[in-house]
C-alpha positions in Angstrom: 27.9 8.9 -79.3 28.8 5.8 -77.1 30.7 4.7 -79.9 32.6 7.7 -79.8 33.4 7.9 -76.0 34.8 3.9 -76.4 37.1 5.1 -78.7 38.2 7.6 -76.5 38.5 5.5 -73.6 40.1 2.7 -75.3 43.1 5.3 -76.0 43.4 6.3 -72.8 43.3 3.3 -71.3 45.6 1.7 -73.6 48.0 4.6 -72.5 47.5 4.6 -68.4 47.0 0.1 -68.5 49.5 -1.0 -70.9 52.8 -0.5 -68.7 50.9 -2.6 -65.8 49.4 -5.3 -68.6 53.3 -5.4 -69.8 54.4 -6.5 -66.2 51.4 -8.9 -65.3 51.8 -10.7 -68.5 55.4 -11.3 -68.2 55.0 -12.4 -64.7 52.2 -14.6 -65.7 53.8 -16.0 -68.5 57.3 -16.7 -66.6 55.5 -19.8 -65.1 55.6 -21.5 -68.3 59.3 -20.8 -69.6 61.4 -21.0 -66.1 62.4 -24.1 -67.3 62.9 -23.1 -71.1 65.4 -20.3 -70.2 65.9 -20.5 -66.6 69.1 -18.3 -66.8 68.1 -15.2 -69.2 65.0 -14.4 -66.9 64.1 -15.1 -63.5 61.9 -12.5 -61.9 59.2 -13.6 -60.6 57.8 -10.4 -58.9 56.3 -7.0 -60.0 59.7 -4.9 -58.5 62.4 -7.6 -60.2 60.0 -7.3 -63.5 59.6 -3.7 -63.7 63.1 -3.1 -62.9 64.6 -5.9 -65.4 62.2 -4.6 -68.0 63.6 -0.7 -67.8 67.0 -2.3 -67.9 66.2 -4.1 -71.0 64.3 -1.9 -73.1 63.8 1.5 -70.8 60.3 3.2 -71.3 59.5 1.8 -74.2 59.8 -1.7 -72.8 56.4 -1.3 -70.8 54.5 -0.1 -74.2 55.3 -3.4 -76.1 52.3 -4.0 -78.4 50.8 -0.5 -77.9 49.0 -0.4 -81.4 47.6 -3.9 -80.9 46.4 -2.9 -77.4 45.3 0.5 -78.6 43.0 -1.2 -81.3 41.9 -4.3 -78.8 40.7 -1.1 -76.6 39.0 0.9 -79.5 37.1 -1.7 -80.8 36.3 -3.2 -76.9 35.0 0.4 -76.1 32.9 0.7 -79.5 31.2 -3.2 -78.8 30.4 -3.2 -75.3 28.8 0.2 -75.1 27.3 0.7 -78.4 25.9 -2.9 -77.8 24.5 -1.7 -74.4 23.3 1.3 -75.4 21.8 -0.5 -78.6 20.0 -3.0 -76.3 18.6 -0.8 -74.1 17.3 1.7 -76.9 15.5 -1.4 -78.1 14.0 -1.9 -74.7 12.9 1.8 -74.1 11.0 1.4 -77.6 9.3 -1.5 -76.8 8.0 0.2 -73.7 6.6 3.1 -75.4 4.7 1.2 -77.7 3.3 -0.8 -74.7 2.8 2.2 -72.6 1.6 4.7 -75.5 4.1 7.0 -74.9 5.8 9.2 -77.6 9.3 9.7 -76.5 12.1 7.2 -75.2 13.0 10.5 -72.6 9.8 9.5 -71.1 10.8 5.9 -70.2 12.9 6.2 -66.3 15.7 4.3 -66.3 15.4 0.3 -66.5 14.8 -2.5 -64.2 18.5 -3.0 -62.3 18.1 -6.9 -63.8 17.7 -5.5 -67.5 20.7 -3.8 -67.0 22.6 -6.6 -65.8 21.4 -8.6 -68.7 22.2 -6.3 -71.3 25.7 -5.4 -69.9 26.7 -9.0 -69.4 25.4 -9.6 -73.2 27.3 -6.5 -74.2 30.5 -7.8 -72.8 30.2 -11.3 -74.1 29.7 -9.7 -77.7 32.8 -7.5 -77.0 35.1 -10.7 -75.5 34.2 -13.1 -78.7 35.5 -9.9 -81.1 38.1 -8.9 -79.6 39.7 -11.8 -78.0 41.8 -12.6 -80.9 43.0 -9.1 -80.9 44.0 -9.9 -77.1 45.6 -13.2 -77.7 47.9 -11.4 -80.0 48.9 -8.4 -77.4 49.7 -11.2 -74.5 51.5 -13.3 -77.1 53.6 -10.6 -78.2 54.5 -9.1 -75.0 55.1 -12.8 -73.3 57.9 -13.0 -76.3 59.5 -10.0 -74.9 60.8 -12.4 -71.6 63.3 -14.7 -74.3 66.4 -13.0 -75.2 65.7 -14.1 -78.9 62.4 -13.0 -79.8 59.8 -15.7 -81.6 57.8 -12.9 -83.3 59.2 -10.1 -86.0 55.9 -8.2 -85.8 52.5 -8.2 -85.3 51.7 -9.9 -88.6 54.0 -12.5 -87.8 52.8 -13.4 -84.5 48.9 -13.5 -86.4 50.4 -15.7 -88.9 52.6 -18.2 -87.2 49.8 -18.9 -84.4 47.2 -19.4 -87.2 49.8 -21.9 -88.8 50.2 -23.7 -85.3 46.9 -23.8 -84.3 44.2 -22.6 -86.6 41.7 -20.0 -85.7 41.3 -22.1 -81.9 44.6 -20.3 -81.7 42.8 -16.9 -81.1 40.2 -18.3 -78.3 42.0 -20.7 -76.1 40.3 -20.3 -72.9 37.2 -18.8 -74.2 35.0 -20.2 -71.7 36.5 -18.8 -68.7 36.7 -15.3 -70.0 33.2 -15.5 -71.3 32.2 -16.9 -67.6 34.6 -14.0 -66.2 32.5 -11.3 -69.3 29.2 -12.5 -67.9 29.7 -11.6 -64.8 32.3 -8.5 -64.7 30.5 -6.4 -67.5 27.4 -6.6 -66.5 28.1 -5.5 -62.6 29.9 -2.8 -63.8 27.2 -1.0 -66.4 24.9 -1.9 -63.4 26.1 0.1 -61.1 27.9 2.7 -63.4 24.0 3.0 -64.3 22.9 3.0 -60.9 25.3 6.1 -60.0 24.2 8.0 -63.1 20.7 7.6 -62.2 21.5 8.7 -58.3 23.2 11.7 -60.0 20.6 13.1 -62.2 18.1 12.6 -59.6 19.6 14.3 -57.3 
């Protein structure tokens, strides 16, 4: 069932976070090709971005890589809580054989630090599946700032970076976004655990 709902979410998120993922990555990425192409783009902040993107390519111009996002969301939402939920299953188990108890209803909710631990392992997991996937989206949408694109599709873009730089193509910067995973995933299933608690309590 939490499988289920990170499908769900990963489509609509996809569809409410990709127009804002287009415009951070373009800005992001205009740091690295101002001196490439200095005179085919040159906007630096979200207004000149959104506002050259529209002229370029209208809507669909914000939705660049929308099936490569879609499925990076999908398969985020499937990891990270089917992981969690997996995890803290386990836990509940191993409680009720301790504690001689005959149904995993029976065990309250766990310690706040379990649920930091399994969240932040839950979003590590999902970061080391899906971070090829992302590398891919970024790529594909940074190649959108060049008046001649690099890529012809999404298998393109896959193939030429593997050619370039191997399967280390897919997980440059690793380490900071696992450090970032650690940290950020398991906060948030903390206290979205926290506030389901407070609710069914009260």
């Amino acid at each position: 069932m939490s499988s289920l709902g990170g499908i769900v979410a990963g489509i609509f998120t996809t569809i409410i976070t990709l127009p804002t993922d287009n415009v951070r990555i373009r800005i992001q990425s205009m740091q690295n090709i101002k001196k490439v192409e200095l005179h085919s783009y040159y906007y630096d902040r979200p207004r000149d971005t959104i506002i050259d993107t529209y002229k370029r390519s209208g809507i669909k111009g914000f939705y660049v890589a929308t099936g490569v996002s879609m499925a990076r969301e999908c398969i985020a939402g499937i990891v990270y809580f089917g992981s969690f939920e997996y995890l803290k299953d386990r836990k509940k188990i191993n409680q009720i054989k301790i504690e001689n108890k005959d149904k995993i209803e029976t065990i309250n909710h766990l310690p706040i630090y379990y649920t930091f631990l399994y969240g932040s392992m839950a979003g590590a997991l999902n970061w080391t599946i899906t971070l090829p996937i992302d590398h891919v989206k970024t790529k594909l949408i940074s190649d959108h700032i060049l008046s001649t694109q690099k890529f012809k599709s999404t298998y393109d873009c896959i193939r030429k970076t593997y050619m370039e730089f191997g399967l280390r193509g897919f997980y440059s910067g690793y380490s900071v976004i696992l450090s970032r995973a650690i940290i950020v995933n398991g906060a948030v299933i903390t206290v979205f655990e926290k506030c389901k608690k407070h609710h069914f309590d009260h």
